[in-house]
C-alpha positions as CSV (number, residue, x, y, z in Angstrom):
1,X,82.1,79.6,111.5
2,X,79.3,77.4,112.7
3,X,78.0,78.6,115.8
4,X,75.4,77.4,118.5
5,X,73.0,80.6,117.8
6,X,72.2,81.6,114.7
7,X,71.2,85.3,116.1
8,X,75.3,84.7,117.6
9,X,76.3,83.9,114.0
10,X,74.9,86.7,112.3
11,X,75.9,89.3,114.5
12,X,79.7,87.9,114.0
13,X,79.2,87.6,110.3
14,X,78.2,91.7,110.2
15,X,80.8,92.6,112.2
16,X,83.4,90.7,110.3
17,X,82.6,92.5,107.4
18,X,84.5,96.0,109.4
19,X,87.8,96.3,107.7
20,X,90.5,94.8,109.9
21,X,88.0,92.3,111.4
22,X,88.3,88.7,110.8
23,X,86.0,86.2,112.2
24,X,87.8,85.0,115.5
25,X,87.6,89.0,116.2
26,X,84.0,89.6,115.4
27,X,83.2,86.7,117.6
28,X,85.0,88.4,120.6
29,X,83.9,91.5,120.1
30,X,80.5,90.3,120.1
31,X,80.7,87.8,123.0
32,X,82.3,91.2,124.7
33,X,79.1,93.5,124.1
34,X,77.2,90.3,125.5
35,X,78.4,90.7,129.1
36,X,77.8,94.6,129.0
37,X,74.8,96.0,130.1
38,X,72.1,96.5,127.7
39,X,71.9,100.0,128.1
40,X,75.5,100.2,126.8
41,X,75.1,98.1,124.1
42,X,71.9,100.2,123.3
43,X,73.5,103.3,123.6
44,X,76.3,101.8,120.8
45,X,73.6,101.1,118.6
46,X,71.8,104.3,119.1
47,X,74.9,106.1,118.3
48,X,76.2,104.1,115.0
49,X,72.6,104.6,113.6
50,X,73.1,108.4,114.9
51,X,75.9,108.8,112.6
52,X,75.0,106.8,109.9
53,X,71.9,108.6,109.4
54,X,72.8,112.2,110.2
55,X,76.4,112.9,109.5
56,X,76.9,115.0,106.6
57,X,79.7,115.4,103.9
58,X,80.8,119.2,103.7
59,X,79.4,121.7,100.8
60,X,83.0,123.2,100.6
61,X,85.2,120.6,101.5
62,X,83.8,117.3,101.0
63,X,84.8,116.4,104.5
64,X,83.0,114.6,107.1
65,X,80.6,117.0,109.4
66,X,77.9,117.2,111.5
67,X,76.5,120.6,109.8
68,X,76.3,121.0,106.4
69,X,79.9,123.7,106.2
70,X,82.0,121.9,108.7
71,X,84.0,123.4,111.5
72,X,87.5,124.1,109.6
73,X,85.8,125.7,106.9
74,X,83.6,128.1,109.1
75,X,87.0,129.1,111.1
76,X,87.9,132.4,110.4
77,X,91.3,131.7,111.7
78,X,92.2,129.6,109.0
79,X,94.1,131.0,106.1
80,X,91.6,130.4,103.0
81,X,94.4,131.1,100.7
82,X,95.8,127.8,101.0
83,X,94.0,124.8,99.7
84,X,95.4,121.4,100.9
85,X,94.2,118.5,98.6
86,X,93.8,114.9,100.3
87,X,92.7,111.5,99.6
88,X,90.1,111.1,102.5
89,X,89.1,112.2,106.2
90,X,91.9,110.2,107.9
91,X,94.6,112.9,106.1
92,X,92.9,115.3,107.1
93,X,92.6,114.0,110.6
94,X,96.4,113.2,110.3
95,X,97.2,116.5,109.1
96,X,95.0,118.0,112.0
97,X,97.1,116.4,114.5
98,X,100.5,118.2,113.6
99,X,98.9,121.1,114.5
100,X,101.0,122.9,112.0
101,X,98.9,123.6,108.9
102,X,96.5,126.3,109.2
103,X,94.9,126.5,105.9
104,X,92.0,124.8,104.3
105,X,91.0,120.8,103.2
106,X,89.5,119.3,99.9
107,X,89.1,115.9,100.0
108,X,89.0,114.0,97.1
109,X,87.3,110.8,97.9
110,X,90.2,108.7,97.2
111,X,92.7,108.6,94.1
112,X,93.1,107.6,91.2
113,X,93.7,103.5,90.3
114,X,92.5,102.3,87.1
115,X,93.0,98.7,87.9
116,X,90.5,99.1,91.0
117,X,88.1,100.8,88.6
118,X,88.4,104.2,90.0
119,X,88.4,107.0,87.8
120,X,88.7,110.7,87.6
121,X,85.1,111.0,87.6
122,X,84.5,108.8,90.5
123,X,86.7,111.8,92.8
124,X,85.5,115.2,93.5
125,X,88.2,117.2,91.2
126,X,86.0,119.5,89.2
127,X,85.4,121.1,92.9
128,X,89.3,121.8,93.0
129,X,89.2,123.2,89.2
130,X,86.0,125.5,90.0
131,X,88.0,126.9,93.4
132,X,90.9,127.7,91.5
133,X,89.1,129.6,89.0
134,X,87.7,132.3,91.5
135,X,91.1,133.2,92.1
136,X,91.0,133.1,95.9
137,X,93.3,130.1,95.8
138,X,96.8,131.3,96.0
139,X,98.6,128.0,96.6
140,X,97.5,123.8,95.9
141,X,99.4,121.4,98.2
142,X,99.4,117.9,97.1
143,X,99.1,115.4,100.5
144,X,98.5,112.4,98.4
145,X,100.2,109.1,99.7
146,X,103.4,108.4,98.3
147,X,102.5,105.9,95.5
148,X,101.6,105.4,92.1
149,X,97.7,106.0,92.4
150,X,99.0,109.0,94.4
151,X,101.2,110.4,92.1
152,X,99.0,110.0,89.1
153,X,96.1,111.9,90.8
154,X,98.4,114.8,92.3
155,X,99.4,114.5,88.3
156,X,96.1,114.7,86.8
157,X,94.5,117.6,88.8
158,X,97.8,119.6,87.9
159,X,97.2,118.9,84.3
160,X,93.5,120.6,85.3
161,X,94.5,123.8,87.0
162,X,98.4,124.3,85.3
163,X,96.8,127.4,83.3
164,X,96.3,129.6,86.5
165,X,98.3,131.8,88.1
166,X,98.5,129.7,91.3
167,X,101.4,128.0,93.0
168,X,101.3,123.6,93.1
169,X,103.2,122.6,95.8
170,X,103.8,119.1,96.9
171,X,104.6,117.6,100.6
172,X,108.0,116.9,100.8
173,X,109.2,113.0,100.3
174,X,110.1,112.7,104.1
175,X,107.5,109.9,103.8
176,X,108.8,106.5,102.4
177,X,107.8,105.7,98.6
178,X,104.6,103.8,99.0
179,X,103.3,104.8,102.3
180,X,100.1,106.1,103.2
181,X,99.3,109.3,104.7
182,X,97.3,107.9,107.4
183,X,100.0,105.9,108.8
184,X,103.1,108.2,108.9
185,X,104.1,109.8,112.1
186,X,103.1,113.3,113.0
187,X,106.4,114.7,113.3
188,X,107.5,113.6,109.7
189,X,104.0,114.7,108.7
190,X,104.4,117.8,110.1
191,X,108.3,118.0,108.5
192,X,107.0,117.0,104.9
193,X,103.9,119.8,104.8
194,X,106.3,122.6,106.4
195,X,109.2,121.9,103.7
196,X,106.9,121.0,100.8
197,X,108.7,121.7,97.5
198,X,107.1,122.9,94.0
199,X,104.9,120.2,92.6
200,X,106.9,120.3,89.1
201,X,110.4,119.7,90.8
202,X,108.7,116.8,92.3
203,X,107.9,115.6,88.5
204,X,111.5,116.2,87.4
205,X,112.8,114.3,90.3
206,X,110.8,111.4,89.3
């Protein structure tokens, strides 16, 4: 996209690069914080490079947070028993929003995909494994999305922990084959974590 200002064309070209944003975007977006004031668009800036620089991933969780134990881990409301295993913060975000889960996160970092490179090692699993182990865990829920990568993942970290004396559960398939967690509506979300059925049924069934 050849533009008339260069300073115009890089500031398209970085914000292009967001995921979702194509160049026709990028260039009305930008052309958008143009006509703002410049304290607005100084006070977007301000706050990106806020974020960027000081948010934190959690000790426990491996969420996103402001300190370094984030706010659902420090609540003593939440029932610790109950260890809820996601792909990234938009599940748990997701999950949040049903309001109906009350135990604790761990999120993985993403899942499993050989053909994309991503390994076991590249997730944070030994985290799960080491949690487990202290015994405090009584019950695993698998929220993976419903596809291959997820499946193999929720498969893998069950290989991992299938020695203790814990229950696996996974969320029930009220979510399509192949969608994402992120996208599915609350109320079917909400359904598929409150009638979540024994992770090895969900191996037979497949």
């Amino acid at each position: 996209m050849e533009l008339s200002s260069k300073k115009l064309e890089r500031a398209v070209n970085e914000m292009a690069q967001l995921p979702g944003i194509g160049k026709r975007t990028a260039l009305r977006l930008v052309l958008h914080l143009l006509k703002q004031p410049v304290e607005q668009t100084q006070c977007l800036t301000e706050a990106l490079q806020f974020m960027r620089n000081e948010i934190k991933f959690c000790t426990s969780c491996n969420t996103l947070s402001d300190n370094d134990v984030c706010d659902i881990c420090l609540n003593p409301k939440r029932d610790a028993s109950i260890l809820c295993v996601v792909e990234d913060i938009r599940d748990v975000m997701a999950i949040e929003n049903t309001g109906l889960y009350k135990g604790l996160f761990h999120v993985l970092g993403g899942r499993i995909s050989p053909i994309d490179g991503v390994g076991p090692s590249q997730l944070s699993i030994s985290p799960i494994v080491e949690k487990v182990k202290t015994g405090t865990i009584n019950e695993l829920i698998f929220a993976l999305s419903s596809t291959m990568e997820g499946d193999t993942t929720n498969f893998y970290i069950f290989k991992q922990i299938q020695i203790f004396d814990i229950k696996v559960s996974t969320i029930a398939r009220g979510m399509a084959i192949g969608d994402e967690l992120e996208y599915t509506d609350e109320v079917t979300l909400g359904r598929s974590l409150l009638h979540r059925i024994p992770f090895e049924a969900s191996i037979k069934n497949n």
